[in-house]
VMD Tcl script that draws the C-alpha trace (Angstrom):
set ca {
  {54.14 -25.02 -51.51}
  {57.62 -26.28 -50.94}
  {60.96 -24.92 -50.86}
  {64.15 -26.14 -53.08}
  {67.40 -26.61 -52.02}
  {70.32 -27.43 -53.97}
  {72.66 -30.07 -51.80}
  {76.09 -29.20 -53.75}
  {77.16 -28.15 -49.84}
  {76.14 -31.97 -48.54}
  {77.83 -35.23 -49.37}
  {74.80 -35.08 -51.88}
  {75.53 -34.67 -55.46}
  {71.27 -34.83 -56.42}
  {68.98 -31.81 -56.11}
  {66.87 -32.31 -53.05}
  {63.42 -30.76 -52.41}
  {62.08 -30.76 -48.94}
  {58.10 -29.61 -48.98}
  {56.50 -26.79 -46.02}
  {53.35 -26.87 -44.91}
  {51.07 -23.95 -46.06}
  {51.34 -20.67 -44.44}
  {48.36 -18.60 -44.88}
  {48.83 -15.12 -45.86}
  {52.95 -15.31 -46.14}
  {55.24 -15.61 -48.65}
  {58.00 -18.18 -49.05}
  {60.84 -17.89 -51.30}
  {63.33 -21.10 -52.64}
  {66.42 -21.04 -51.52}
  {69.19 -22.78 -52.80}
  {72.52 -24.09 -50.93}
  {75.31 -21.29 -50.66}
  {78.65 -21.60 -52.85}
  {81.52 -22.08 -50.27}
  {82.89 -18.62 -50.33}
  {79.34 -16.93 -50.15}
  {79.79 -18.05 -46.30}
  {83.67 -17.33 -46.04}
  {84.22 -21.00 -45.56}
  {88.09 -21.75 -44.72}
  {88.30 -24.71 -46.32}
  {87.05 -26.50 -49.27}
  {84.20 -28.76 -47.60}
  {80.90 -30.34 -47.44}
  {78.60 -27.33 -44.76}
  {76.80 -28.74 -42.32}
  {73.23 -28.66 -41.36}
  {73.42 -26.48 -39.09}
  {75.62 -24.10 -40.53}
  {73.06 -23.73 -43.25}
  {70.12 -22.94 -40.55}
  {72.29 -20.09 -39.68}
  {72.18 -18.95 -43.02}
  {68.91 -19.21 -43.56}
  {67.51 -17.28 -40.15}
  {69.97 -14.81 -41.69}
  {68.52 -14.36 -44.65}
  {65.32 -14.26 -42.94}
  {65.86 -11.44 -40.48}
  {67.32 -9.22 -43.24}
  {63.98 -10.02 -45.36}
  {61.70 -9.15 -42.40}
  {59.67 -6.88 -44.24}
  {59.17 -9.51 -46.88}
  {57.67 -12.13 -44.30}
  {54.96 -10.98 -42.29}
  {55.68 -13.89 -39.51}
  {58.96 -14.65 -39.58}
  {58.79 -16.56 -36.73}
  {57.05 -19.54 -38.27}
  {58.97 -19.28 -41.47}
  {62.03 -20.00 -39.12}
  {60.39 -22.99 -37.37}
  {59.89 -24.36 -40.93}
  {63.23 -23.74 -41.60}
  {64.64 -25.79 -38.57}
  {62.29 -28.49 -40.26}
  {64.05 -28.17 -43.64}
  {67.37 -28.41 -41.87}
  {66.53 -31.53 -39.74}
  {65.03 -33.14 -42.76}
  {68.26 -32.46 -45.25}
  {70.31 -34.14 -42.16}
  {68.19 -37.05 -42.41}
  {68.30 -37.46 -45.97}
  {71.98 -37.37 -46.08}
  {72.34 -40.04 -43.39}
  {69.90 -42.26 -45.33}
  {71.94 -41.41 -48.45}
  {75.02 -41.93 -47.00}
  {73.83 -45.49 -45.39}
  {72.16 -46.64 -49.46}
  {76.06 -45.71 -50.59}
  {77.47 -48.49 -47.85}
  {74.88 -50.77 -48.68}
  {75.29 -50.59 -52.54}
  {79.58 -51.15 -51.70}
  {79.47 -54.00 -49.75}
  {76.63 -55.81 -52.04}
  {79.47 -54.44 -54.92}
  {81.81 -56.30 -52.66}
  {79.66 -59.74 -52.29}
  {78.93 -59.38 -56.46}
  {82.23 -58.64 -58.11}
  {83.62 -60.89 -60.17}
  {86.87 -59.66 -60.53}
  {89.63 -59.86 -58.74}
  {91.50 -56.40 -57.49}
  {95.23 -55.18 -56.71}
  {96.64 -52.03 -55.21}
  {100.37 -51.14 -56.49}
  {102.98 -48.67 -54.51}
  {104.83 -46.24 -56.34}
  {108.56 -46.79 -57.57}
  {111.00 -49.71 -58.22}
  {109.19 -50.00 -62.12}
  {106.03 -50.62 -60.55}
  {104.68 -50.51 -63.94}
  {106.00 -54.05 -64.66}
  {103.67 -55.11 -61.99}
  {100.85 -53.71 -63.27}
  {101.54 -55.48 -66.72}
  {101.92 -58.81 -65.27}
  {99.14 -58.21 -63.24}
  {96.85 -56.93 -66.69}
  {97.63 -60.36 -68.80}
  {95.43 -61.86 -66.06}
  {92.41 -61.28 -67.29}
  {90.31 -61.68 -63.92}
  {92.35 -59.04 -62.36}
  {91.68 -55.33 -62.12}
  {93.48 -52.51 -60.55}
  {92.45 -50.08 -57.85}
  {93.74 -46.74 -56.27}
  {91.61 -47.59 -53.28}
  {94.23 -49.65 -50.78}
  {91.75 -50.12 -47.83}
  {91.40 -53.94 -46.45}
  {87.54 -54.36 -47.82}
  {88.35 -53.31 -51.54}
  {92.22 -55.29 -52.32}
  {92.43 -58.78 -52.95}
  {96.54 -58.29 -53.61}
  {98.86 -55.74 -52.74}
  {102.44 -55.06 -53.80}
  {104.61 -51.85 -52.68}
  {108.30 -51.52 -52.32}
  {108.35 -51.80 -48.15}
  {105.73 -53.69 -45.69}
  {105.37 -49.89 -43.92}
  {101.54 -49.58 -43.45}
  {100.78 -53.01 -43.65}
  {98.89 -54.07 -40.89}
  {98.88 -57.52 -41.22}
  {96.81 -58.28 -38.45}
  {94.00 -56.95 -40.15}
  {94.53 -59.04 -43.22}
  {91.25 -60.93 -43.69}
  {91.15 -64.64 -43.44}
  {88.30 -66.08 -44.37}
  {87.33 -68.22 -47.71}
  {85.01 -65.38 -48.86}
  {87.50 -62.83 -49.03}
  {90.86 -63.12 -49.11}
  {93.87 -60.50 -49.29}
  {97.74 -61.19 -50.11}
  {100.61 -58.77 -49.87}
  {104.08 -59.05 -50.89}
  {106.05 -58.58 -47.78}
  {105.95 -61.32 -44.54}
  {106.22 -59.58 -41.13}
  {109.33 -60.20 -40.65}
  {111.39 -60.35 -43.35}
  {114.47 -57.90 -41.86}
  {115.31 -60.97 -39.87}
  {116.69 -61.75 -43.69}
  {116.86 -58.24 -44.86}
  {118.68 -56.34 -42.06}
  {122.48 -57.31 -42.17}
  {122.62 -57.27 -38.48}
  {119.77 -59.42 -38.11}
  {120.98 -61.63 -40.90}
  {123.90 -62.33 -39.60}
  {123.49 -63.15 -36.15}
  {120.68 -65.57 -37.45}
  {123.54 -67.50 -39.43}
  {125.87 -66.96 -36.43}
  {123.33 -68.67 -34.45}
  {122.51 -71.31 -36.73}
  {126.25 -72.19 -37.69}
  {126.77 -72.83 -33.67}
  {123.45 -75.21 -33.51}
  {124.69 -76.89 -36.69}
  {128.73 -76.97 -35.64}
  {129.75 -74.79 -38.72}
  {132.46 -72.17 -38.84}
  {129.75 -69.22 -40.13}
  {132.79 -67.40 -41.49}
  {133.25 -70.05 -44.63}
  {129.82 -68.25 -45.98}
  {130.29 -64.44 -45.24}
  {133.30 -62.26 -44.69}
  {134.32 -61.27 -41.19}
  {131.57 -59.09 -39.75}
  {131.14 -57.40 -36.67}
  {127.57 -55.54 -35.45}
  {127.74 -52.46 -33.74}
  {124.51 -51.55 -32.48}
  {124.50 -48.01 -30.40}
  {120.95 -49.33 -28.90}
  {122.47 -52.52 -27.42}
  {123.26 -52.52 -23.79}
  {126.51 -54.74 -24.89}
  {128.00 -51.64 -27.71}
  {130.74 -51.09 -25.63}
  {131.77 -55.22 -25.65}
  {130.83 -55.18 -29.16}
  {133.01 -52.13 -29.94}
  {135.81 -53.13 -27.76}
  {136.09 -56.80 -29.65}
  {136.29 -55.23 -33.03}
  {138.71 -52.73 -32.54}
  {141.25 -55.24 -31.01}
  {140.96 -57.69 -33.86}
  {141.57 -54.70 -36.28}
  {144.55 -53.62 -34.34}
  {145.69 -57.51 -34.33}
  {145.50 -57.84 -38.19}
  {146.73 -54.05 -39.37}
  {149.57 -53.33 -40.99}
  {150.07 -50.30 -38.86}
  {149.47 -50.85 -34.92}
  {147.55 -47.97 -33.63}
  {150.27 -46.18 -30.64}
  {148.80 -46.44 -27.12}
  {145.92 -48.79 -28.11}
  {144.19 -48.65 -24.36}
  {144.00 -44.61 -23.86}
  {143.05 -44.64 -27.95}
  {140.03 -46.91 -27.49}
  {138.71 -44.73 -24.14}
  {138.65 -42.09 -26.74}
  {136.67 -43.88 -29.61}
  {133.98 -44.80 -26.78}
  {133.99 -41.17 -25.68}
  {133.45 -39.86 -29.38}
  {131.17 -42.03 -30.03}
  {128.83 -41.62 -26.65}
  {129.52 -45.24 -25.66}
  {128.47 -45.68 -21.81}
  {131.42 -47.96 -20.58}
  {129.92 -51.25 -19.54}
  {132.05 -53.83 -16.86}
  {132.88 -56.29 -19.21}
  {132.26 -59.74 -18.71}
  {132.19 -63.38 -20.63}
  {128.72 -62.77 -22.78}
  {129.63 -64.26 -26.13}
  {128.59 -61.29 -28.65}
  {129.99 -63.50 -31.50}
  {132.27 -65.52 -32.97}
  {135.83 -64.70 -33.57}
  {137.59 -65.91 -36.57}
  {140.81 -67.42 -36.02}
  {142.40 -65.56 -39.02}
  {141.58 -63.43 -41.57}
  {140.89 -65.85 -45.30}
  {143.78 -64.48 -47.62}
  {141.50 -63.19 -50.61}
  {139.87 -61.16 -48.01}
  {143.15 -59.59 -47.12}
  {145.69 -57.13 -48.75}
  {148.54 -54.32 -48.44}
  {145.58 -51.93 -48.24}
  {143.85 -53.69 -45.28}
  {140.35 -52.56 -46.59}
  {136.83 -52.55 -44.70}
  {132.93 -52.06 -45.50}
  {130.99 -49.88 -43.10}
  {126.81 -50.27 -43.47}
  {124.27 -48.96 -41.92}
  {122.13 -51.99 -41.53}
  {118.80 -51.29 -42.68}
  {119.38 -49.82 -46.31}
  {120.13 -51.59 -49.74}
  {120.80 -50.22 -53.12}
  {124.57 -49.48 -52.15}
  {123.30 -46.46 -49.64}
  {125.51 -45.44 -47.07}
  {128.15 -48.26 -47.70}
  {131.84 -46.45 -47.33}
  {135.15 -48.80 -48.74}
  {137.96 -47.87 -45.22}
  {140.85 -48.41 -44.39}
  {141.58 -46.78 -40.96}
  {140.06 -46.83 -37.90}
  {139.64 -43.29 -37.62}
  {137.70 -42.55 -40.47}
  {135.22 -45.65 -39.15}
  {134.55 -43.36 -36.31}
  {134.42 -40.44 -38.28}
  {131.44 -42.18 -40.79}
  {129.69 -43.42 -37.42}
  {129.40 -40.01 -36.35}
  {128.14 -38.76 -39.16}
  {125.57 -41.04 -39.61}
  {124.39 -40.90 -35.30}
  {124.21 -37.19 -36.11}
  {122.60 -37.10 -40.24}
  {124.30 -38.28 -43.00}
  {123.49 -37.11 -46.67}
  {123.40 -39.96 -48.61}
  {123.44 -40.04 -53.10}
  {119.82 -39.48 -54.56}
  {118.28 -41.08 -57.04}
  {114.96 -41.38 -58.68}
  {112.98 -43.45 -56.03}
  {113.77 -40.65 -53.26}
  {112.90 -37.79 -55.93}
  {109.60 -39.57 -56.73}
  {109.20 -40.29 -52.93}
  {110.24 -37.22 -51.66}
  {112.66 -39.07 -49.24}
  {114.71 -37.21 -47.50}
  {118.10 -38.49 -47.57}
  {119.69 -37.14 -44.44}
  {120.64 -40.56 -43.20}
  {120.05 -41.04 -39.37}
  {121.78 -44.53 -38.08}
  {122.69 -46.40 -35.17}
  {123.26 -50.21 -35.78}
  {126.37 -50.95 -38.25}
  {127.94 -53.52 -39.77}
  {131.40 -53.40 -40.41}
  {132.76 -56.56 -42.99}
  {135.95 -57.65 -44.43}
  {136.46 -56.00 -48.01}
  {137.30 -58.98 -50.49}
  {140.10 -57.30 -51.14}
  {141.19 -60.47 -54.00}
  {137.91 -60.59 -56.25}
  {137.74 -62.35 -59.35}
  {137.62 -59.62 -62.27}
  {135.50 -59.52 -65.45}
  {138.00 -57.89 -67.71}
  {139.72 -56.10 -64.63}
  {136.60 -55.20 -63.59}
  {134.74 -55.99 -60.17}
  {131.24 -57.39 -60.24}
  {128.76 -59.20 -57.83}
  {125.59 -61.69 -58.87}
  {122.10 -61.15 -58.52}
  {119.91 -63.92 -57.90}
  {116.14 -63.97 -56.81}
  {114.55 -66.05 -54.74}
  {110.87 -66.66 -53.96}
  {108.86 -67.69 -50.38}
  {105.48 -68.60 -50.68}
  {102.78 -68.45 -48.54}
  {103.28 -71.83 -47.35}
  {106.77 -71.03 -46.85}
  {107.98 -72.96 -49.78}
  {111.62 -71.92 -51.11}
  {112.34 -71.07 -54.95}
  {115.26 -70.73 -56.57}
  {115.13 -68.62 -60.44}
  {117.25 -70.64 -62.76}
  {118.44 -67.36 -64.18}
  {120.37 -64.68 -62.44}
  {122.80 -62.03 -63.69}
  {126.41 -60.34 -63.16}
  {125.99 -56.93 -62.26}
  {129.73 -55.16 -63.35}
  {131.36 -52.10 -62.17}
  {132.51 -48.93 -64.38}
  {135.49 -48.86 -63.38}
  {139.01 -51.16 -63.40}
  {139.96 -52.41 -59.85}
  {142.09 -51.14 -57.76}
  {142.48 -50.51 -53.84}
  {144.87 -47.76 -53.56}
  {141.37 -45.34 -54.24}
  {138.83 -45.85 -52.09}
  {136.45 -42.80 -52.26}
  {135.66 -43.64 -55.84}
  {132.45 -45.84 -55.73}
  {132.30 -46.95 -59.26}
  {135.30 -49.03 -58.56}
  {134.13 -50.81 -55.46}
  {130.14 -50.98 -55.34}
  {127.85 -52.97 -58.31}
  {124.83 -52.04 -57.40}
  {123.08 -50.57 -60.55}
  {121.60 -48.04 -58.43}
  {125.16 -46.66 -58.38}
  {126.79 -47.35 -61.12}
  {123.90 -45.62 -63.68}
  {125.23 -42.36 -62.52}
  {128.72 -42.97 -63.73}
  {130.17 -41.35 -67.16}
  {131.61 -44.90 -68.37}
  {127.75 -46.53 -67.52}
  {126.67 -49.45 -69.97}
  {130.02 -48.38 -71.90}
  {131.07 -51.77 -71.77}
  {127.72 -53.90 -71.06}
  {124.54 -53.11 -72.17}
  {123.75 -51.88 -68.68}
  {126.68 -53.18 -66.78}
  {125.05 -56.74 -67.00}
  {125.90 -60.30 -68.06}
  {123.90 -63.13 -67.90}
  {125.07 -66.47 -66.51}
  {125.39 -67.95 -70.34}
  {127.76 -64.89 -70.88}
  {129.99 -64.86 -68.23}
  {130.19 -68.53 -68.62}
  {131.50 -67.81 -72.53}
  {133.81 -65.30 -70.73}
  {135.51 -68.35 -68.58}
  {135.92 -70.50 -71.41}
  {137.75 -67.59 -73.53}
  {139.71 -67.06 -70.76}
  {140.70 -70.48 -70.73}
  {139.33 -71.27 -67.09}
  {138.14 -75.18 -66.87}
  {135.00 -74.69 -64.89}
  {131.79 -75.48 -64.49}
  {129.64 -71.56 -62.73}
  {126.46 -73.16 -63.01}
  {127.75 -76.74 -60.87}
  {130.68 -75.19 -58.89}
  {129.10 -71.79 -58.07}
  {125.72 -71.56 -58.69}
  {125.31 -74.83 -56.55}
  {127.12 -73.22 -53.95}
  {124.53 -70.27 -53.87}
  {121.56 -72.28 -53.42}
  {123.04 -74.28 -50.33}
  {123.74 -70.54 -48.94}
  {120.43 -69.67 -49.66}
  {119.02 -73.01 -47.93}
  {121.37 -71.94 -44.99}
  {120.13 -68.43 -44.69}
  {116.31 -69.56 -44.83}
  {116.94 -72.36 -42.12}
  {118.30 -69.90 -39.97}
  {115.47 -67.60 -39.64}
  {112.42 -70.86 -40.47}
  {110.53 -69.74 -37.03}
  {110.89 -66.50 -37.36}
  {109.67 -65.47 -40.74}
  {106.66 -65.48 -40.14}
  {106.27 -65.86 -36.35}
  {102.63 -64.92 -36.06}
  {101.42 -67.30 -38.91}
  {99.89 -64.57 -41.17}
  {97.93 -65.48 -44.11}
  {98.28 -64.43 -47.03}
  {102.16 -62.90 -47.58}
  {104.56 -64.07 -50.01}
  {108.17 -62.53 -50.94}
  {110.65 -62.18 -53.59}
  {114.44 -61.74 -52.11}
  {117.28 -60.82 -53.95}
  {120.45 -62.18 -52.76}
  {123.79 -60.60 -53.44}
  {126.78 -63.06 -53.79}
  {130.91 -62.26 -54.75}
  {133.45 -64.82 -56.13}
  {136.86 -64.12 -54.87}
  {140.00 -64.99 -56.75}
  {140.18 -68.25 -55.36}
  {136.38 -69.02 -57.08}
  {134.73 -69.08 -53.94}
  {131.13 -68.02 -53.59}
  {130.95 -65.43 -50.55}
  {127.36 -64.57 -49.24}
  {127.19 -60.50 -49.04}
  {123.78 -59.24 -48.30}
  {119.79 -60.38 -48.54}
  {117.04 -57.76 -49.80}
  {113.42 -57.20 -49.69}
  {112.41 -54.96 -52.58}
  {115.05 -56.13 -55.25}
  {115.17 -53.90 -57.75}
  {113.05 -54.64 -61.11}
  {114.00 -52.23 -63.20}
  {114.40 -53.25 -66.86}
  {117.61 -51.40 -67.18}
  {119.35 -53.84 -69.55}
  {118.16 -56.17 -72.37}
  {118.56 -59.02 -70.12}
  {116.30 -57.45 -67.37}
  {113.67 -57.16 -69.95}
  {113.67 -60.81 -70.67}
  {114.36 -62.59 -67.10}
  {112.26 -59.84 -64.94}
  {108.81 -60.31 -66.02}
  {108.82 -63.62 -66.60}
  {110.46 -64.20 -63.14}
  {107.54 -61.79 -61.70}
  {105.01 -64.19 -63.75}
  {105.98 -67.32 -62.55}
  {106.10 -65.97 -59.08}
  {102.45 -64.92 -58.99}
  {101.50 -68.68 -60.45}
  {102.69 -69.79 -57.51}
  {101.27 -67.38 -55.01}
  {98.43 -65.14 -56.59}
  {97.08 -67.77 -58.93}
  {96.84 -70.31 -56.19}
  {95.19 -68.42 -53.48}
  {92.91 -66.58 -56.19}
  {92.45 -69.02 -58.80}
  {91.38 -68.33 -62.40}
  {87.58 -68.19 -63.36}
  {88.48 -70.22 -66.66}
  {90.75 -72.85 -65.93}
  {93.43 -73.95 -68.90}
  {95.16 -77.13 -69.11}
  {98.20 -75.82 -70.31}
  {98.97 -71.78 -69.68}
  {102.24 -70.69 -71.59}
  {103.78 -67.86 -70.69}
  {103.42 -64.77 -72.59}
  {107.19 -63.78 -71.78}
  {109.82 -66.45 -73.00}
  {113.04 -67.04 -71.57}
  {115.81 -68.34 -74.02}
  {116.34 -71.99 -74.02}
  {113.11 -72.37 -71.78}
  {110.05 -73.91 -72.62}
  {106.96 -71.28 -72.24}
  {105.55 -73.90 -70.10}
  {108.12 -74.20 -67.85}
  {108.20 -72.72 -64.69}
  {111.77 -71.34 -64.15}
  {111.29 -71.35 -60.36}
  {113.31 -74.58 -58.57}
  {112.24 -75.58 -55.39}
  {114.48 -76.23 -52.89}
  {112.69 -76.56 -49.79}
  {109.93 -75.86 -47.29}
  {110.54 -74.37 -44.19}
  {109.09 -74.89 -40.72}
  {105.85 -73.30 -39.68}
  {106.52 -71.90 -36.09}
  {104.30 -74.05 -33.23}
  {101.63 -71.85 -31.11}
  {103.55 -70.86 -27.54}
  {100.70 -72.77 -25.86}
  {97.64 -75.04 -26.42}
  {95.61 -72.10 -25.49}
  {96.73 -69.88 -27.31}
  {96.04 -72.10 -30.37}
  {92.66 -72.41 -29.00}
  {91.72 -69.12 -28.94}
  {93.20 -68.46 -32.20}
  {89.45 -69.79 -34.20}
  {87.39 -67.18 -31.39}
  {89.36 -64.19 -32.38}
  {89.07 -65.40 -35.91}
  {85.58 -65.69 -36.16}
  {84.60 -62.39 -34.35}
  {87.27 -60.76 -36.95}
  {85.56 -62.00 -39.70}
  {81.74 -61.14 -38.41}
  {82.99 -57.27 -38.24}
  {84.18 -57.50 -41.73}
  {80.88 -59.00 -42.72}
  {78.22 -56.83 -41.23}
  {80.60 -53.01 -41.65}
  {82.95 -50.92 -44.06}
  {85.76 -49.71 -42.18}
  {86.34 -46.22 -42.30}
  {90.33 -46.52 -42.20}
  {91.41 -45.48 -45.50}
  {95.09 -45.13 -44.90}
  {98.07 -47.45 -45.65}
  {97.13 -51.44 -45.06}
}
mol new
graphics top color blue
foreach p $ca { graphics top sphere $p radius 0.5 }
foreach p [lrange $ca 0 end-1] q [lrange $ca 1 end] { graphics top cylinder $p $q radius 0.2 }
display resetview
């Protein structure tokens, strides 16, 4: 005699049959496992063992009659329950088992992509490679190489090191010390001083107000005198006017004293100046043009700070709709930079240049050969500064304009094009020798400036694609604005469609392909995605550098380094980990 029992309730998805001794002179029915809302279950889930017992002495009490010992049909049940418990566990052990000899056995290769920025283009560069496969799972034991717009989640000291399984993701540690505009520019204010440079002949004049620094009030203090030194208009009773400002603002007043917060620049560079005496406020941790405001008094500067300490609703677009984000702004760190108030114009029009640029896991520097000139919708003028199509390039803000790709397929030029627009325009030089030189060197400056701090903890395997944002003033000088992580990839023009996947491809040769190498080896491997006037065996990534690896603080340190190595890699070896969240 036995008794059947169905184990939809259990992590089980096979009919189970557990068998009863004989018991003489009663009568046993089968019973099979309860539907969830046969026992009023809450919530949509597996029923435990013991929740089923209780079912079953139910069942048996209201069938007394039926039984005529009902007592040792219950002990037998108690039996069937312990036994189902045990067969799950066993089950349950054969399905961890069976992954990680999956794990040992595979053959292929797999990646884990984020959602938004065009992740899609990824995923097609990633499919031409044909011992690659994708995954939704994005847990440590199962991805080989992940790629998602921000490093959130990523816990890199969990990345596995050894040769029998490695992982790569697209983000180092600590790649704000590049991406955050405060960060970034004390790093070049530090490493202009080491290096006896005026940092001010790279970037505008910039001053960092961060509300969580004990020095704010210094910091505040310095930047409101040199904008009362250069303004047209002198602000009336300048001492009882700042007291104010710090009062608004919540600024604890601080005795001051001779702590050098920065440099200050001896004047202000004429192209950067004007009869509208114009200013960028941004919050420092965003990109894609959010929160950036175009001033030109000091009391709307303290106005916008407000805002933003308090909540500050900020434009949406299709990455915070897809995200959910919510847009209500919270900030305390700004930077607040010199307009350019003298840019060259494209047809009266303002524009900035978009260039990528690649660190590998060895910390090898790339320049792409190709960038592009991202244009506004707008002509260019100062006397209006609330309208944004006029002042800010990013594509992420100009798409939303009336007059977008009116005038370029996109509101983008490549470096070929705007080259053919110089000569028309009978200008005798050279953008790829006087300018695009000029960008590298600023990009070699930028990178020294943060080479032992990049990746401080020496994490293997991380890679990263910057995009760096530069503006050509009247003059033809090349101006560093701002770094990003996460530049965007959308193919929003005919000349995205042609530079960006063929600047993701040769990327990946240099990171992916090394670290995971192909099964089948080719002598020669053309690119599937040509690049005009490139060879499709060319790699359109320059190098121009390698930076520093940072030393080990002490010797032990570095000796115990191998120790917590090895144990790390013995617990990956002999367990899954349950963590299935964000890496």
């Amino acid at each position: 005699m036995f008794l059947s029992v169905s184990g939809s309730g259990f992590h089980m998805n096979y009919r189970q049959e557990v068998r009863l001794p004989k018991l003489q002179g009663h009568k046993v029915q089968a019973y099979s496992m309860p539907k969830y809302r046969q026992l009023n279950s809450p919530e949509d889930k597996p029923i435990s063992p013991d929740r089923f017992l209780k079912y079953l002495n139910n069942k048996v009490q209201s069938q007394a009659g039926v039984y005529r010992n009902p007592v040792a049909v219950q002990s037998s049940m108690i039996l069937i329950a312990k036994q189902m418990k045990f067969s799950s566990d066993q089950h349950t052990h054969r399905q961890k088992e069976k992954s990680i000899k999956i794990i040992e056995q595979s053959n292929e290769y797999k990646y884990n992509l984020g959602l938004g920025n065009n992740h899609e283009l990824v995923q097609r560069i990633m499919d031409t490679r044909v011992d690659w496969q994708q995954t939704k799972d994005n847990s440590s034991m199962f991805v080989n190489f992940r790629w998602q717009q921000w490093n959130r989640g990523y816990k890199y000291d969990r990345l596995i090191l050894n040769n029998q399984y490695k992982q790569m993701v697209n983000h180092f540690e600590n790649h704000p010390e590049l991406s955050n505009k405060q960060y970034l520019f004390r790093n070049l204010c530090s490493y202009s001083e080491q290096n006896k440079q005026n940092v001010y002949d790279s970037v505008p004049i910039t001053f960092v107000l961060d509300f969580k620094d004990d020095s704010v009030d210094q910091q505040f203090t310095q930047f409101v005198k040199f904008f009362d030194k250069y303004a047209p208009k002198k602000i009336d009773q300048m001492a009882k006017k700042l007291v104010e400002y710090k009062k608004k603002l919540k600024i604890p007043v601080q005795p001051m004293n001779d702590k050098k917060i920065q440099p200050i620049p001896n004047k202000i560079p004429k192209t950067q100046n004007g009869n509208q005496y114009l200013w960028l406020l941004k919050p420092t941790f965003l990109n894609r043009g959010q929160g950036i405001h175009v001033v030109n008094d000091l009391d709307t500067i303290i106005s916008h700070i407000c805002e933003y300490q308090e909540g500050h609703q900020t434009i949406e677009d299709e990455d915070a709709k897809n995200n959910k984000k919510n847009n209500n702004i919270k900030a305390n760190s700004f930077v607040i930079q010199k307009y350019i108030e003298q840019p060259f114009l494209i047809n009266q029009r303002k524009f900035d240049i978009r260039v990528w640029v690649l660190v590998t896991q060895d910390l090898h520097c790339y320049f792409f050969k190709e960038g592009y000139i991202r244009t506004s919708c707008e002509n260019y003028t100062t006397e209006d500064v609330s309208n944004q199509y006029i002042h800010l390039t990013n594509n992420a803000i100009q798409k939303y304009s009336e007059k977008y790709g009116e005038f370029e397929d996109g509101n983008q030029l490549s470096f070929d094009d705007f080259q053919n627009y110089l000569n028309k325009q009978g200008f005798n030089i050279d953008f790829q020798q006087n300018n695009v030189t000029k960008m590298k060197q600023l990009v070699w400056m930028s990178m020294q400036s943060v080479k032992r701090k990049l990746n401080l903890h020496q994490r293997k395997f991380c890679m990263e694609i910057f995009g760096y944002d530069f503006i050509i003033d009247q003059d033809f000088k090349t101006w560093l604005i701002e770094i990003n992580t996460n530049p965007c990839i959308e193919e929003s023009s005919g000349i995205l469609k042609m530079l960006l996947p063929r600047m993701l491809d040769d990327a990946f040769k240099l990171t992916i392909d090394v670290i995971f190498p192909p099964k089948q080896k080719l002598e020669i491997v053309e690119s599937t995605f040509p690049v005009n006037k490139y060879s499709n065996t060319e790699s359109l990534w320059e190098s121009i550098g390698t930076l520093e690896s940072p030393k080990p603080a002490s010797k032990q340190s570095a000796l115990l380094l191998p120790n917590q190595l090895s144990s790390q890699i013995q617990q990956f070896q002999t367990i899954i980990p349950i963590y299935q969240g964000d890496l």
